[in-house]
C-alpha positions as CSV (number, residue, x, y, z in Angstrom):
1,X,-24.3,1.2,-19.3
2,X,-22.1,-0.7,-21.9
3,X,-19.3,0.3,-20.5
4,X,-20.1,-0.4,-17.0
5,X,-21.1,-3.9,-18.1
6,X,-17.8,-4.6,-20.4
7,X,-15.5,-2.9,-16.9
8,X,-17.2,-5.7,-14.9
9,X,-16.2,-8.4,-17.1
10,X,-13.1,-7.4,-17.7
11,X,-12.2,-6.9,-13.6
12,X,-13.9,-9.7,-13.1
13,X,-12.2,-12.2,-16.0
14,X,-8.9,-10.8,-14.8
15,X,-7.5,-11.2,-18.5
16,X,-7.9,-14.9,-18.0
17,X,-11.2,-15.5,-20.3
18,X,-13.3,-16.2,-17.2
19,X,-16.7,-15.3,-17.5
20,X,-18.3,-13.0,-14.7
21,X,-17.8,-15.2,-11.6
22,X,-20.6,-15.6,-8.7
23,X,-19.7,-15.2,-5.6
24,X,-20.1,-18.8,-4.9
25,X,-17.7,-19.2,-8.1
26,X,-15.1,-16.5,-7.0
27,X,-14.9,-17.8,-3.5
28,X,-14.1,-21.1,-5.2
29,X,-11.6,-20.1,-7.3
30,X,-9.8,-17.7,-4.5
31,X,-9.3,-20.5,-2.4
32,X,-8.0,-22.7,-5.0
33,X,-5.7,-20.4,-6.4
34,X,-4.7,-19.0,-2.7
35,X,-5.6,-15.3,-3.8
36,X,-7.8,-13.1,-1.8
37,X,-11.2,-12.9,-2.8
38,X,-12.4,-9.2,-3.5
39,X,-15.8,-8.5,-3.6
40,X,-17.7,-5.2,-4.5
41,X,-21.7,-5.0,-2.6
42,X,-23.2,-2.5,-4.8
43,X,-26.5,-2.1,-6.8
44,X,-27.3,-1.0,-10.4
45,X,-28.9,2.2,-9.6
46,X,-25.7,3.5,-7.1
47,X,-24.1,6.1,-8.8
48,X,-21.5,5.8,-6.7
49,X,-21.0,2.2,-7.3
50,X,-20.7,2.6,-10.7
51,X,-18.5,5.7,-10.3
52,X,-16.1,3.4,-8.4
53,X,-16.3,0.4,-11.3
54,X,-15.3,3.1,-14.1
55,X,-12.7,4.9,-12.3
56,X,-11.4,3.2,-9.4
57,X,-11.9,-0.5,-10.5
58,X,-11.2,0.1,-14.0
59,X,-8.1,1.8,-13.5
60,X,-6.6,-0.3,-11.3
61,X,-7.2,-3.7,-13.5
62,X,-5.4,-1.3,-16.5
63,X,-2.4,-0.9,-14.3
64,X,-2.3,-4.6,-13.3
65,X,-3.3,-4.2,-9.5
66,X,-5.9,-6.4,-9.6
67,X,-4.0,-9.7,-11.0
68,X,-3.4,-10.9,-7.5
69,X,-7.1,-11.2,-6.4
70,X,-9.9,-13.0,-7.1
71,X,-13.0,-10.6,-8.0
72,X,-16.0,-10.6,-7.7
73,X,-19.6,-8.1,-7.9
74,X,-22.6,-8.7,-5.4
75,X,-25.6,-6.9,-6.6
76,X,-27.2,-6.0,-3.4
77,X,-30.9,-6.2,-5.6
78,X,-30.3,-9.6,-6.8
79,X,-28.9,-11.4,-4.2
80,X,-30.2,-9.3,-1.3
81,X,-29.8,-12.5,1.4
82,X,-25.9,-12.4,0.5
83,X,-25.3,-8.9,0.4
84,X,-27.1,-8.6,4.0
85,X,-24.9,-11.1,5.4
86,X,-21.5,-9.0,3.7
87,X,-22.7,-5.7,4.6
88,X,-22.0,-3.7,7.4
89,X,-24.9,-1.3,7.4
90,X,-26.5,-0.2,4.2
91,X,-24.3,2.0,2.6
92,X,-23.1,1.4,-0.5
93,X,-20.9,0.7,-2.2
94,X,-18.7,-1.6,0.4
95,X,-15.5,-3.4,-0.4
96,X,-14.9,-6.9,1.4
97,X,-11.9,-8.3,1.1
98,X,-11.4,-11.7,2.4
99,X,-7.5,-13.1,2.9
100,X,-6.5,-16.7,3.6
101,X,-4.2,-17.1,6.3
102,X,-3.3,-20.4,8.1
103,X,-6.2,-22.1,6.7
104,X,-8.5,-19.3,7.7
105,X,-10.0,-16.8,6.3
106,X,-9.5,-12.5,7.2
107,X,-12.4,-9.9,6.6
108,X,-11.0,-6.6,5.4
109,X,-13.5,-3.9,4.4
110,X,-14.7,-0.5,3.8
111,X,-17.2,1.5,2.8
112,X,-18.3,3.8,0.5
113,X,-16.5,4.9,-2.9
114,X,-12.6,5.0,-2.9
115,X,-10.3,6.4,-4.9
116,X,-7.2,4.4,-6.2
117,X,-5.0,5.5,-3.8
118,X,-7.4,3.8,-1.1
119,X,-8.3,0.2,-2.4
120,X,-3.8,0.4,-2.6
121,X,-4.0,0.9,1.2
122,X,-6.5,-1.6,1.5
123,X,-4.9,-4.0,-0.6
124,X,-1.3,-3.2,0.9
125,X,-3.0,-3.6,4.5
126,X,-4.5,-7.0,2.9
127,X,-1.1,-8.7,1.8
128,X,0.7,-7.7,5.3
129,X,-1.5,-9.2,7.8
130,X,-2.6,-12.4,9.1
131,X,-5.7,-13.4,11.0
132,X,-8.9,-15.0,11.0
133,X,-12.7,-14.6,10.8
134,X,-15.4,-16.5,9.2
135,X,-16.2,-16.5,5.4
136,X,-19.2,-16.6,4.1
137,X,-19.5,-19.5,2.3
């Protein structure tokens, strides 16, 4: 569980001595800084959510794929009005991926765990398109 909880800080801070941002904090900061604002819907008890922190999400902050986003954790238990408005359905985990584009804002998501090689086709997908839909704010 201590590792879990030092992977989440460590994604979240982004090397940058942040503490763990809220959503209302990471959204802040994403569209400040003009990055897109990544956010994991998960829950304590999802084994695969915490599968995906420690070997998806872990790995990819190591290698530096994460520098160019804003991230941030929803825990579906604690904040279970916010996580219904991100999800779409109940599974979880879900990635959300929000992109700024022309002043608006692009919803990218998927669902379940992903491997590495996925969240770099969703990110990839993520820098190369434009759009808009409404942010949650």
């Amino acid at each position: 569980m201590f590792r879990v909880a030092l992977l989440v800080m460590s994604v979240v801070g982004q090397g940058s001595g942040d503490a763990e941002l809220s959503y209302e904090a990471a959204f802040q900061k994403a569209d400040r800084e003009n990055k897109p604002l990544l956010i994991m819907v998960g829950a304590p008890w999802c084994a695969s959510c915490q599968i995906m922190k420690r070997e998806t999400l872990e790995t990819m902050h190591r290698d530096g794929e994460l520098k160019d986003v804003v991230f941030t954790f929803v825990n579906r238990d604690e904040r279970p009005e916010l996580a219904e408005k991100l999800l779409r359905g109940q599974t979880l985990p879900q990635i959300i991926v929000y992109k700024k584009s022309s002043g608006a804002w692009k919803r990218f998501s998927v669902v379940g765990m992903q491997s590495v090689g996925r969240m770099r086709e969703l990110l990839a997908r993520v820098r190369g398109t434009a759009g808009t839909t409404q942010l949650l704010r």
